[in-house]
SEZAPA-539288 format. One record per residue: x, y, z of N, C-alpha, C, O in turn; residue in three letters. Coordinates in pm, whole numbers, padded with zeros to 5 digits, always signed. Layout:
SEZAPA-539288
X|Y|Z|X|Y|Z|X|Y|Z|X|Y|Z|Ala
...
//
This chain:
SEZAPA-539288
-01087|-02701|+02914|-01030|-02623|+02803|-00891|-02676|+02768|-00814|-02687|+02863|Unk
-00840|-02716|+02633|-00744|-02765|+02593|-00651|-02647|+02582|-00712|-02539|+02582|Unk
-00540|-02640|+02573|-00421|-02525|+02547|-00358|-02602|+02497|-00257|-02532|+02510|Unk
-00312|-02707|+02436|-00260|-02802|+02342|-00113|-02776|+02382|-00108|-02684|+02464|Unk
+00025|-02835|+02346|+00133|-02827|+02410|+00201|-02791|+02279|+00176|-02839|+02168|Unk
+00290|-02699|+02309|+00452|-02667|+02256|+00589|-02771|+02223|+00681|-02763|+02304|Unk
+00601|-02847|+02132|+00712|-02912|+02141|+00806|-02911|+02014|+00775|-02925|+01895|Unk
+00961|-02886|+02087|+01034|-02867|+01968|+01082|-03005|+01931|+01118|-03086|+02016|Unk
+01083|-03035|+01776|+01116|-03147|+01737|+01249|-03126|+01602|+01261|-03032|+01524|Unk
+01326|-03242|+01614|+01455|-03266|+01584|+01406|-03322|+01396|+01317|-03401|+01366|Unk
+01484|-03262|+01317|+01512|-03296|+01182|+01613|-03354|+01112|+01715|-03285|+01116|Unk
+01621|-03440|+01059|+01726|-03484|+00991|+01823|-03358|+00903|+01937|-03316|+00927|Unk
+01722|-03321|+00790|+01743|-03217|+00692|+01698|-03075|+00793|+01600|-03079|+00867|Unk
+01770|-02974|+00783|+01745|-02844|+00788|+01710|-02836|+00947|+01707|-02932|+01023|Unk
+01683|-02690|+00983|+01673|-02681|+01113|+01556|-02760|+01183|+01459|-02799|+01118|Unk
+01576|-02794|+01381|+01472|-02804|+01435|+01341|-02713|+01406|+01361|-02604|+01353|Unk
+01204|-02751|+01440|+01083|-02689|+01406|+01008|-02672|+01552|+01043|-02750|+01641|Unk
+00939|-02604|+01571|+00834|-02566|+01681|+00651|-02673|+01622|+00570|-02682|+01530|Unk
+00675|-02716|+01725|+00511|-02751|+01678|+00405|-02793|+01793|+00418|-02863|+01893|Unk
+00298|-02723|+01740|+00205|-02754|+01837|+00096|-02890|+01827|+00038|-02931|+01726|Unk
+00093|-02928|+01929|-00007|-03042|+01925|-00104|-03104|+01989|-00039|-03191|+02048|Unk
-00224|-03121|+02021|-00349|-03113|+02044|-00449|-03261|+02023|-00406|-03349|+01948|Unk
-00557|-03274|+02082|-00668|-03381|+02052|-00800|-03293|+02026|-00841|-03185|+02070|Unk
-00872|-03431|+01896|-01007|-03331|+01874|-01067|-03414|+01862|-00984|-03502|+01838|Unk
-01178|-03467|+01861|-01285|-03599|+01851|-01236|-03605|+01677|-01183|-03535|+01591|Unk
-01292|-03731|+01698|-01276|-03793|+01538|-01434|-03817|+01497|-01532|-03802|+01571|Unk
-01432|-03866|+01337|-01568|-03889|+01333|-01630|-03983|+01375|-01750|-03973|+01347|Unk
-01600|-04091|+01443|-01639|-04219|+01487|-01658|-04203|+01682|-01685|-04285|+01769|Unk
-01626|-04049|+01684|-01660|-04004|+01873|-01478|-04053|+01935|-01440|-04018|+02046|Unk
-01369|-04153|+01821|-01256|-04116|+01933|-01138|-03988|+01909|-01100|-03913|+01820|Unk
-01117|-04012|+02025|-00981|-03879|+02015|-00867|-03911|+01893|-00798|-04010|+01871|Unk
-00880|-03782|+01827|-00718|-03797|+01725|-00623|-03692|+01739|-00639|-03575|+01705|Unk
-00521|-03744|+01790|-00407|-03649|+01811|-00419|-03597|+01664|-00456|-03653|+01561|Unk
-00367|-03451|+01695|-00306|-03354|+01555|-00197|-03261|+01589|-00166|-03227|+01704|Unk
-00140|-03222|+01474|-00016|-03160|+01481|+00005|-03087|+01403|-00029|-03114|+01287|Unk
+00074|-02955|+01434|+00081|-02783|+01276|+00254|-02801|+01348|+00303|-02852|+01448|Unk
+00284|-02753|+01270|+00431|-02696|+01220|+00391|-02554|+01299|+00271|-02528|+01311|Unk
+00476|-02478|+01343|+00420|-02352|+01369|+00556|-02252|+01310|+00547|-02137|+01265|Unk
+00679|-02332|+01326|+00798|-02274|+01240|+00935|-02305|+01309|+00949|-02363|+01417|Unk
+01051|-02247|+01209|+01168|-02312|+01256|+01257|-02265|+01404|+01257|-02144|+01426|Unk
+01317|-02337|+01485|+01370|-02284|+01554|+01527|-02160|+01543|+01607|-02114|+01624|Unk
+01506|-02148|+01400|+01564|-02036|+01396|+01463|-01889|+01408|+01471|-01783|+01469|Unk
+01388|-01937|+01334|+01248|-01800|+01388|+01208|-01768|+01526|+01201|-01656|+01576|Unk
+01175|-01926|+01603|+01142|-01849|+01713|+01251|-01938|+01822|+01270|-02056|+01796|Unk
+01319|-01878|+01938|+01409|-01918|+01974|+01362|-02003|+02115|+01445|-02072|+02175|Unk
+01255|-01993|+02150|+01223|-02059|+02277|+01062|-02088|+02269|+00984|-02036|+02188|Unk
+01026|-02196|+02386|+00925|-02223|+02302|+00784|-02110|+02390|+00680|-02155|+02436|Unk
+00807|-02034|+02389|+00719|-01894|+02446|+00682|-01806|+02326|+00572|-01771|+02282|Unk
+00790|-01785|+02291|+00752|-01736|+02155|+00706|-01826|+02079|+00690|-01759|+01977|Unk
+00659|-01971|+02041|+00590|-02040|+01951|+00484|-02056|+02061|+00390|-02095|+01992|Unk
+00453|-02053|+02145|+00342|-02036|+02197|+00260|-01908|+02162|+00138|-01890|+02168|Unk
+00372|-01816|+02120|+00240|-01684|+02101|+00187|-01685|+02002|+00098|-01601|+01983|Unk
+00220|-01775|+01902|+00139|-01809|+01751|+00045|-01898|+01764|-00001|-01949|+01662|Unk
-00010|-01940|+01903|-00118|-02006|+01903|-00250|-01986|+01959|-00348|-02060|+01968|Unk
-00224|-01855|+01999|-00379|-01799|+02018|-00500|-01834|+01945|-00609|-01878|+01983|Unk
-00443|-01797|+01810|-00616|-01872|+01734|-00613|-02005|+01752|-00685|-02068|+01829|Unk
-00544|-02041|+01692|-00555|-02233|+01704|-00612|-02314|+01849|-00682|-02415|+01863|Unk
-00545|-02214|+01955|-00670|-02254|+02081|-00785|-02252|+02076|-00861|-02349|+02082|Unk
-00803|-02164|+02068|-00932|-02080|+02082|-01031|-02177|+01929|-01153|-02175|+01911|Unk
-00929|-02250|+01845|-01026|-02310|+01711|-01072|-02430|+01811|-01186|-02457|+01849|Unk
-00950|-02492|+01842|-00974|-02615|+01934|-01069|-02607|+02065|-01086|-02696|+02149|Unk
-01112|-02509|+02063|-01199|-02486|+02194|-01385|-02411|+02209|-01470|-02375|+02290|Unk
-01354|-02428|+02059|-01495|-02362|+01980|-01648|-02393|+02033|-01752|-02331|+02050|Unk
-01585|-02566|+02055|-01716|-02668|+02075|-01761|-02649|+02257|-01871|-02667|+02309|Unk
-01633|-02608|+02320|-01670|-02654|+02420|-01747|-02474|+02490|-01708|-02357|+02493|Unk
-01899|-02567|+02546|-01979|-02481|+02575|-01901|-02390|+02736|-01874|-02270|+02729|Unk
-01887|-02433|+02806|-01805|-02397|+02912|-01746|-02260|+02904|-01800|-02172|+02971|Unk
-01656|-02234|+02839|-01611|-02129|+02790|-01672|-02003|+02742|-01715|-02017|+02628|Unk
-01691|-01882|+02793|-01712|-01789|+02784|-01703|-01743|+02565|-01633|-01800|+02481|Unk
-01791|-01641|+02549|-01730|-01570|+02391|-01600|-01474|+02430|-01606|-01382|+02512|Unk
-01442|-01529|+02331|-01364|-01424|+02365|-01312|-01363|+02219|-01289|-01423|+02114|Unk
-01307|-01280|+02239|-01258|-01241|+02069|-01102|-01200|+02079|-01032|-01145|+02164|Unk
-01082|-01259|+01936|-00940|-01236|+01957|-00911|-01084|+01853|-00989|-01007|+01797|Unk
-00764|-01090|+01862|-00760|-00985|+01755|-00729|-01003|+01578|-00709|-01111|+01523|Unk
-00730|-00898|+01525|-00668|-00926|+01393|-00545|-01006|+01398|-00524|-01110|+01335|Unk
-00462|-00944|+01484|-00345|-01004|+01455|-00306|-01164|+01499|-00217|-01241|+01460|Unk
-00379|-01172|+01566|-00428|-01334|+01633|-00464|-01396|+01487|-00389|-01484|+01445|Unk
-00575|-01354|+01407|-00614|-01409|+01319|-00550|-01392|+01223|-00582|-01443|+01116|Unk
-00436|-01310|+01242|-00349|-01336|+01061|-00277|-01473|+01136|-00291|-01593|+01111|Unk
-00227|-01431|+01198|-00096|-01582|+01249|-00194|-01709|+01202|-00150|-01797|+01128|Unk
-00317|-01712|+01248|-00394|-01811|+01226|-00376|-01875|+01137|-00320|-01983|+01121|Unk
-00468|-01748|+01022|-00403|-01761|+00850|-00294|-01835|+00795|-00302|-01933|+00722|Unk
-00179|-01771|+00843|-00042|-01815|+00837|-00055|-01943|+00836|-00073|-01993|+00725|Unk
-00051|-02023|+00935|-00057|-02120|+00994|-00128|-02229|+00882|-00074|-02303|+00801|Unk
-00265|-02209|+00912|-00370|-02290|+00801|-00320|-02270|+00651|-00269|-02365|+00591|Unk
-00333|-02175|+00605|-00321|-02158|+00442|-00189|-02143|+00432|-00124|-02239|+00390|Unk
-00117|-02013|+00469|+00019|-02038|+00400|+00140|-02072|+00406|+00235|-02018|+00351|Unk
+00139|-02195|+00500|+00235|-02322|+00482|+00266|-02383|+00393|+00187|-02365|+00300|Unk
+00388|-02485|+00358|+00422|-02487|+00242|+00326|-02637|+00243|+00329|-02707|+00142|Unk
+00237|-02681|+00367|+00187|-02796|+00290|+00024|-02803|+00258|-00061|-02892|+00268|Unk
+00024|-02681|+00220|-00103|-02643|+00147|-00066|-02599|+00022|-00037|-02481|+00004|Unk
-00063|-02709|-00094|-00077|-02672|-00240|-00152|-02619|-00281|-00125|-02575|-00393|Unk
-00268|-02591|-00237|-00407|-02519|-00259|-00380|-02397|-00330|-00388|-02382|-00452|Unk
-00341|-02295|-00229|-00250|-02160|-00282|-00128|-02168|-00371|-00021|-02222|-00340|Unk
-00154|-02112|-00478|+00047|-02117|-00533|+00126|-02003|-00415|+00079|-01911|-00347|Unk
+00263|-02058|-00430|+00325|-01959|-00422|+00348|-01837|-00488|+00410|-01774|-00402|Unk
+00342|-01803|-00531|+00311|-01658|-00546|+00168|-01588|-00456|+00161|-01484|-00391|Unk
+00091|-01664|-00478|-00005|-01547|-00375|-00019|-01596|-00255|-00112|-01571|-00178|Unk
+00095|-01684|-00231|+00100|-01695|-00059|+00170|-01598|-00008|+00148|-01538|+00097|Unk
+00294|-01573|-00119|+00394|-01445|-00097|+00284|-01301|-00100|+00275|-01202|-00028|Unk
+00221|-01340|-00201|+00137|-01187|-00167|+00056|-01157|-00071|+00036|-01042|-00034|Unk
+00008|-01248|-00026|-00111|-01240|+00113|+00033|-01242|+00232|+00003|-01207|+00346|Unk
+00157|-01276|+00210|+00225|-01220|+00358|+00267|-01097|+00296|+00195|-01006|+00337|Unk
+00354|-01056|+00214|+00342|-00874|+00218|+00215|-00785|+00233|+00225|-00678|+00293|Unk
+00099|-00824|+00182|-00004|-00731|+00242|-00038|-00783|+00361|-00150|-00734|+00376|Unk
-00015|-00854|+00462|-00038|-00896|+00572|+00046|-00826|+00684|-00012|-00793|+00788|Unk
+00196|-00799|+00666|+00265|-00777|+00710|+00305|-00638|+00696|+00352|-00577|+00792|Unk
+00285|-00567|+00545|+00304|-00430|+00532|+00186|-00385|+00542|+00211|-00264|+00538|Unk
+00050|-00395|+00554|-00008|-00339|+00584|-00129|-00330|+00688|-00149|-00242|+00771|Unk
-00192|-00428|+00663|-00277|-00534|+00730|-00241|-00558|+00925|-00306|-00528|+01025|Unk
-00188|-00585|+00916|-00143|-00620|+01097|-00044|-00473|+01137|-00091|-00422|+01238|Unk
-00002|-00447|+01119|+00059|-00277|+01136|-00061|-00175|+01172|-00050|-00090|+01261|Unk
-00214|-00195|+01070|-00265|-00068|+01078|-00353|-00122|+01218|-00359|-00064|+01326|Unk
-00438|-00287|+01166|-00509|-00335|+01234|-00516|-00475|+01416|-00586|-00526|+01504|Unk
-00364|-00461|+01349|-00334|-00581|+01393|-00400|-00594|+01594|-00461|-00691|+01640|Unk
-00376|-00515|+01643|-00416|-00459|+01787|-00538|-00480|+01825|-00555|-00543|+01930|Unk
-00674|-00424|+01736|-00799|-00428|+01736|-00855|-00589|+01756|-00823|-00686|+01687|Unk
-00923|-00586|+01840|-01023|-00675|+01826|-01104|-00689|+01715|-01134|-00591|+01648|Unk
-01157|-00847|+01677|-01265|-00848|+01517|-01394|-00780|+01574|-01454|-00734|+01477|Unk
-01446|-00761|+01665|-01548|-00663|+01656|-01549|-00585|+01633|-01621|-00549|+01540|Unk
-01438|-00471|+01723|-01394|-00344|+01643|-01373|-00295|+01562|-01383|-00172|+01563|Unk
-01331|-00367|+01441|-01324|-00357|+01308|-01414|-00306|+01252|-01509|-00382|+01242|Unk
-01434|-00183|+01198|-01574|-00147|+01169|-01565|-00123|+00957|-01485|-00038|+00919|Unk
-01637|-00190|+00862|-01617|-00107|+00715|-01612|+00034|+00690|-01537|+00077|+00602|Unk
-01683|+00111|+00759|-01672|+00273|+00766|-01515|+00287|+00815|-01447|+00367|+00751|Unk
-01486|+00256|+00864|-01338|+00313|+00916|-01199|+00265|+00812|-01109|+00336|+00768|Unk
-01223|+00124|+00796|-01171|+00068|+00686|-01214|+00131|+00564|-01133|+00105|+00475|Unk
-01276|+00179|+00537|-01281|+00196|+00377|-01221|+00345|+00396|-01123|+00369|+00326|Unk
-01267|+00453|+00484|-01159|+00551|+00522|-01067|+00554|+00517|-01010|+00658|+00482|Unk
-00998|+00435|+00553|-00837|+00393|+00616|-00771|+00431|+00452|-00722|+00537|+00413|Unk
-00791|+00307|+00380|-00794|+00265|+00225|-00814|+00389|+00151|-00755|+00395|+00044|Unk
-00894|+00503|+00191|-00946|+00619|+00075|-00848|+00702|+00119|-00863|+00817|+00077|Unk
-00745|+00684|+00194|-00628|+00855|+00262|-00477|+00767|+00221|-00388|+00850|+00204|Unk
-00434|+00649|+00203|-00355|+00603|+00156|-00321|+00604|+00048|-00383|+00568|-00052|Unk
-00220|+00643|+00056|-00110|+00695|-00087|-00074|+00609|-00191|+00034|+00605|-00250|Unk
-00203|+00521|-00213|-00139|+00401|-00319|-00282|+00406|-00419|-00397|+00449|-00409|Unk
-00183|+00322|-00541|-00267|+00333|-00658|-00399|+00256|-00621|-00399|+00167|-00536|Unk
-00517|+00298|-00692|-00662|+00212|-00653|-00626|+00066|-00624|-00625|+00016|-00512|Unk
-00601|+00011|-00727|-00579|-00124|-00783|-00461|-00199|-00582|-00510|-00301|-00535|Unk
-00379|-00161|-00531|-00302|-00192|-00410|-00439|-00195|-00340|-00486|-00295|-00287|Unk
-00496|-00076|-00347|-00599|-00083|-00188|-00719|-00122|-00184|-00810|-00098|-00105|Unk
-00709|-00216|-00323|-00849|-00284|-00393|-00790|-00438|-00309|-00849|-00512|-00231|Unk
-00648|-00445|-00366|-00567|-00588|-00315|-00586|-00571|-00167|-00670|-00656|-00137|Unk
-00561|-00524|-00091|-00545|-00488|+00047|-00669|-00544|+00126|-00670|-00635|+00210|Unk
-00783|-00460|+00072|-00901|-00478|+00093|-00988|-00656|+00066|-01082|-00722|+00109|Unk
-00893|-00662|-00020|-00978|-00832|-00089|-00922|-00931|+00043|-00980|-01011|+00116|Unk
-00750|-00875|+00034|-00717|-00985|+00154|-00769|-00932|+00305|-00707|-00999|+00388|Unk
-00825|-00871|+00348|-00879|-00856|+00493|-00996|-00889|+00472|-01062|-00907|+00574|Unk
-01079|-00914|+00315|-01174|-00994|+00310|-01154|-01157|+00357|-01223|-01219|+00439|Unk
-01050|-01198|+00287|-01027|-01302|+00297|-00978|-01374|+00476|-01006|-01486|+00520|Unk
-00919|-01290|+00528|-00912|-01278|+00660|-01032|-01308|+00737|-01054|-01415|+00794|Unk
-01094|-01225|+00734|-01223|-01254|+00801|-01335|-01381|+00752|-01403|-01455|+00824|Unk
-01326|-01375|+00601|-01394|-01536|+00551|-01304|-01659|+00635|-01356|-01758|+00685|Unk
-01205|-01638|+00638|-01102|-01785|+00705|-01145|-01794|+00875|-01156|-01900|+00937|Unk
-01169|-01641|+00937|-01246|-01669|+01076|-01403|-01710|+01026|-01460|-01797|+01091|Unk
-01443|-01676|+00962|-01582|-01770|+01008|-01626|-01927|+00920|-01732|-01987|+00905|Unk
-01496|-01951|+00881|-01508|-02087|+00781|-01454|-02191|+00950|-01483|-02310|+00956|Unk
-01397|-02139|+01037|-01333|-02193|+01103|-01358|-02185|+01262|-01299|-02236|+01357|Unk
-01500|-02076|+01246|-01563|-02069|+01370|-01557|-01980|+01454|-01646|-01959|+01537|Unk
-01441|-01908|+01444|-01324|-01815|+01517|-01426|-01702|+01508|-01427|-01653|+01620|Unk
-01540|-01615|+01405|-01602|-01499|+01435|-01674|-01515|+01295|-01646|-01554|+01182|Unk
-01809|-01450|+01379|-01945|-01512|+01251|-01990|-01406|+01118|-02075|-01420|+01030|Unk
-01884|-01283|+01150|-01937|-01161|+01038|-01845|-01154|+00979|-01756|-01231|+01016|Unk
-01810|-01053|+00849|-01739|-01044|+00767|-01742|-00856|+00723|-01770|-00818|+00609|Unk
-01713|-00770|+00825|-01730|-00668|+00769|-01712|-00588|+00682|-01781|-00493|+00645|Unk
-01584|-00641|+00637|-01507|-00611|+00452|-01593|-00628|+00361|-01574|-00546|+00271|Unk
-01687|-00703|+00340|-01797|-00706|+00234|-01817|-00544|+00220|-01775|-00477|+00125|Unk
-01886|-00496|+00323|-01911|-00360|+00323|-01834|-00244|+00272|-01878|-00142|+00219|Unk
-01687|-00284|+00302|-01582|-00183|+00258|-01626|-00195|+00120|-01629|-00302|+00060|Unk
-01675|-00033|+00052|-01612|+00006|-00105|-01509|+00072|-00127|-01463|+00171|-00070|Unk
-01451|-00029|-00276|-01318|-00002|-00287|-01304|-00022|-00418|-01316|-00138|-00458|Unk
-01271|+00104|-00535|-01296|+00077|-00683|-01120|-00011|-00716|-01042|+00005|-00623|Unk
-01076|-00080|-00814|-00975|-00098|-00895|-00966|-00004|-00960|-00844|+00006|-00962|Unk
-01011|+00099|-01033|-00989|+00128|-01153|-00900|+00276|-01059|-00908|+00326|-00947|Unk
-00809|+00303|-01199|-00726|+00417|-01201|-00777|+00532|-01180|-00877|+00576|-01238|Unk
-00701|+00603|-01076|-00753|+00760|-01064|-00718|+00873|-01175|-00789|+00972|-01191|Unk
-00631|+00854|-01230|-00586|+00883|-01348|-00537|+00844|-01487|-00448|+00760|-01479|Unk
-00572|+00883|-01627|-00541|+00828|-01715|-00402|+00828|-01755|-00353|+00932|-01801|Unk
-00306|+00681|-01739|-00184|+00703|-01749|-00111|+00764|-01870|-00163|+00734|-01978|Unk
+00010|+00851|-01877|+00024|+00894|-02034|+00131|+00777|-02096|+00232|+00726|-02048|Unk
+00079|+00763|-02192|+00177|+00663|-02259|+00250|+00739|-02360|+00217|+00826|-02440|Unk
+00393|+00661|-02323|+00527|+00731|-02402|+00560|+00682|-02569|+00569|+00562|-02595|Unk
+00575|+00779|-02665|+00577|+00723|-02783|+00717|+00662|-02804|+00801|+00707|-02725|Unk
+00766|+00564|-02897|+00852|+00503|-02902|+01006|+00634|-02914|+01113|+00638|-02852|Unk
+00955|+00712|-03008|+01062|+00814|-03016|+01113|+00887|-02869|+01231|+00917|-02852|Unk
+01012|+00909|-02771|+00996|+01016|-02642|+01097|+00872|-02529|+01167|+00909|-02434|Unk
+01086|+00758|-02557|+01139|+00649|-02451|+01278|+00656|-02525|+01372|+00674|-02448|Unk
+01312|+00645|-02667|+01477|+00655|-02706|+01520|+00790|-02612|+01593|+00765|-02516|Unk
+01471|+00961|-02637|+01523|+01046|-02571|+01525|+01046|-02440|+01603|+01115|-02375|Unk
+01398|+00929|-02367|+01446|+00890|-02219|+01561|+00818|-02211|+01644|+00876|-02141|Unk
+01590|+00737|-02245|+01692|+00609|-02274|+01837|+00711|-02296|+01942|+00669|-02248|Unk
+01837|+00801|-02346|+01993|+00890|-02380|+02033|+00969|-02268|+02143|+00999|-02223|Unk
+01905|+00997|-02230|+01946|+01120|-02106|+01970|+01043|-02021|+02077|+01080|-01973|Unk
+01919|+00915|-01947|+01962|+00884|-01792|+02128|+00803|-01820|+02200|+00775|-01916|Unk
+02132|+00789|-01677|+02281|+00670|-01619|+02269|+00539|-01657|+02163|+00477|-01650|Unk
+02382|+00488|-01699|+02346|+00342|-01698|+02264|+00262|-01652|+02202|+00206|-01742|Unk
+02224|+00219|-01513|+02148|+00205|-01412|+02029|+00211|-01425|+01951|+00118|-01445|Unk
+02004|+00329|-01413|+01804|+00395|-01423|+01841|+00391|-01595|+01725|+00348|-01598|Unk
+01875|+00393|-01700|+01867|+00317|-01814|+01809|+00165|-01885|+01730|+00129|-01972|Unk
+01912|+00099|-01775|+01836|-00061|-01754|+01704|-00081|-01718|+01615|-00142|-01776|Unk
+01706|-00005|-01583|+01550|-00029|-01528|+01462|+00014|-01630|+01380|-00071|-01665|Unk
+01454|+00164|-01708|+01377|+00206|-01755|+01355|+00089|-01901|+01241|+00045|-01919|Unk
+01411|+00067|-01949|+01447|+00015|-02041|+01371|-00147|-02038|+01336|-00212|-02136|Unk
+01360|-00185|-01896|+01345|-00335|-01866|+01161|-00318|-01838|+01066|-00395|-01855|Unk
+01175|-00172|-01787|+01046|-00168|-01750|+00900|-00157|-01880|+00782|-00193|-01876|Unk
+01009|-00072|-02013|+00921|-00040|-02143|+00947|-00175|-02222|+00864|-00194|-02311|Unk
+01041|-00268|-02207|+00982|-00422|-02228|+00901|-00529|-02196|+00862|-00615|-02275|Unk
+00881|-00522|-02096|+00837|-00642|-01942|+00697|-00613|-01887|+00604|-00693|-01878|Unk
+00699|-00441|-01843|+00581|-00399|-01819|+00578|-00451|-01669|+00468|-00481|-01623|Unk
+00681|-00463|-01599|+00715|-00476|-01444|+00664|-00371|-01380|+00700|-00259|-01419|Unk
+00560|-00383|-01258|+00532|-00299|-01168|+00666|-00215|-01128|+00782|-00226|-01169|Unk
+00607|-00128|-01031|+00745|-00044|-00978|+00801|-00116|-00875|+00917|-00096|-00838|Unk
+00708|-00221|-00811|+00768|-00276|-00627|+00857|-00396|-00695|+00957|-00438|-00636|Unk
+00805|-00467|-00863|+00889|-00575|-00913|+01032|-00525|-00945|+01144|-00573|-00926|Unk
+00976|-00385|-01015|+01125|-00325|-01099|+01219|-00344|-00988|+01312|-00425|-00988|Unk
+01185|-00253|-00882|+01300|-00230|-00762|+01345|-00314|-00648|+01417|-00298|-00550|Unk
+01274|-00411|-00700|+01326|-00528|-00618|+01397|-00643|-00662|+01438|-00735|-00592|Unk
+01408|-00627|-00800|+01458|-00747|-00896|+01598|-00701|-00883|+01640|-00586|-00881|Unk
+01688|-00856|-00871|+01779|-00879|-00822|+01890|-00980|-00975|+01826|-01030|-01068|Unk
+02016|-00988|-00972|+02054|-01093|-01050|+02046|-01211|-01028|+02061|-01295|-01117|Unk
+02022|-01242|-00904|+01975|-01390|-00846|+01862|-01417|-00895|+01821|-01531|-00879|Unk
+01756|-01292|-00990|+01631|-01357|-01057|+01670|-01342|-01227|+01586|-01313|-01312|Unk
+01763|-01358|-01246|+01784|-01361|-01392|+01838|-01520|-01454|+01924|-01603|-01427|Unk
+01743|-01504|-01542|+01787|-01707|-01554|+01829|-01630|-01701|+01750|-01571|-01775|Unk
+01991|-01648|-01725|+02057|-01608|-01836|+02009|-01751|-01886|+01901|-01729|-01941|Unk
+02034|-01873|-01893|+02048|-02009|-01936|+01909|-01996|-02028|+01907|-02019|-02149|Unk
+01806|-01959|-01960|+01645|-02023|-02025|+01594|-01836|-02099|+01524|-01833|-02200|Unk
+01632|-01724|-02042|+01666|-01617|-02126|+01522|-01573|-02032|+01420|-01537|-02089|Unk
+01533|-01584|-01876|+01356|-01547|-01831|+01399|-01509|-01695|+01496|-01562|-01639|Unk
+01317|-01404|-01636|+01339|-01327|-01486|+01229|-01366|-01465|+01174|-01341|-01358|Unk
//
């Protein structure tokens, strides 16, 4: 059984990095060294902690060999995985932007509720429960749901676990309620009554059409005065 080794390596530009590195047959039957980034040594400070981001990646590297017992890992084993494979910056595949979105639902919700459980345990009845008592609009726990789909497609594209129980989870997009829309006159008498402040926002929000998590998180560091675009 391989456990592949931990080594921190030195950069010209920007901080040292953690990386792990390993042998896997090639297609011609010889060995080819390989190597992941696993992250900077400002993230993880010793190399124990970049060892604990490699649970899946063992266990990928160790798929073939019959010897080895079935061990299942957990969700949270398999997001790091994720991490790792897809949303690195040297996978163009994904834009950034929905690499950023698959780590906030990964991280706010995803590995918090599930992260502990084993992938067997994971059951769609419980998940789609989980998703139907949470306090968010359809359309979030439609997103939520797609990426723990996607979670589990990346374990069995990769060997790591052969089912996909999120298929099963139902989960509508559509709105639980019909939103009321404000007439142009009713948004001026909003616009008079508030503070400067919740003025802007409101104001930015009946132009733009910015979610609420964009509104309240937008910063002046995202305002490009020069090109006239946030």
């Amino acid at each position: 059984m391989q456990q592949g080794s931990v080594i921190r390596e030195h950069r010209k530009l920007g901080p040292d990095v953690w990386c792990f590195r390993w042998w896997e047959a090639g297609p011609n039957g010889n060995r080819v060294h390989r190597r992941i980034v696993l992250g900077t040594a400002e993230q993880m400070r010793n190399a124990a902690s970049a060892r604990q981001l490699t649970v899946g990646l063992v266990q990928e590297i160790n798929t073939t060999d019959i010897r080895l017992p079935g061990i299942s890992m957990t969700l949270a084993q398999l997001a790091d995985h994720f991490r790792q494979r897809e949303l690195g910056r040297s996978n163009g595949r994904i834009s950034y932007s929905t690499k950023r979105a698959y780590h906030g639902y990964l991280n706010k919700w995803i590995v918090p509720r599930w992260g502990g459980y084993l992938l067997p345990n994971i059951k769609a009845v419980e998940v789609e429960l989980w998703l139907r008592n949470l306090e968010r609009a359809a359309g979030t726990c439609c997103k939520i749901r797609n990426v723990m789909s996607v979670l589990f497609n990346h374990a069995r594209r990769y060997d790591l676990y052969d089912r996909n129980p999120i298929q099963w989870v139902r989960q509508s997009a559509k709105r639980r309620s019909t939103p009321e829309v404000l007439t142009s006159n009713e948004v001026r008498q909003l616009l008079t009554a508030l503070k400067p402040r919740e003025r802007m926002m409101v104001l930015l929000d009946v132009a733009t059409g910015l979610g609420q998590s964009e509104l309240f998180a937008l910063k002046w560091k995202d305002v490009d005065f020069k090109n006239r675009q946030l």
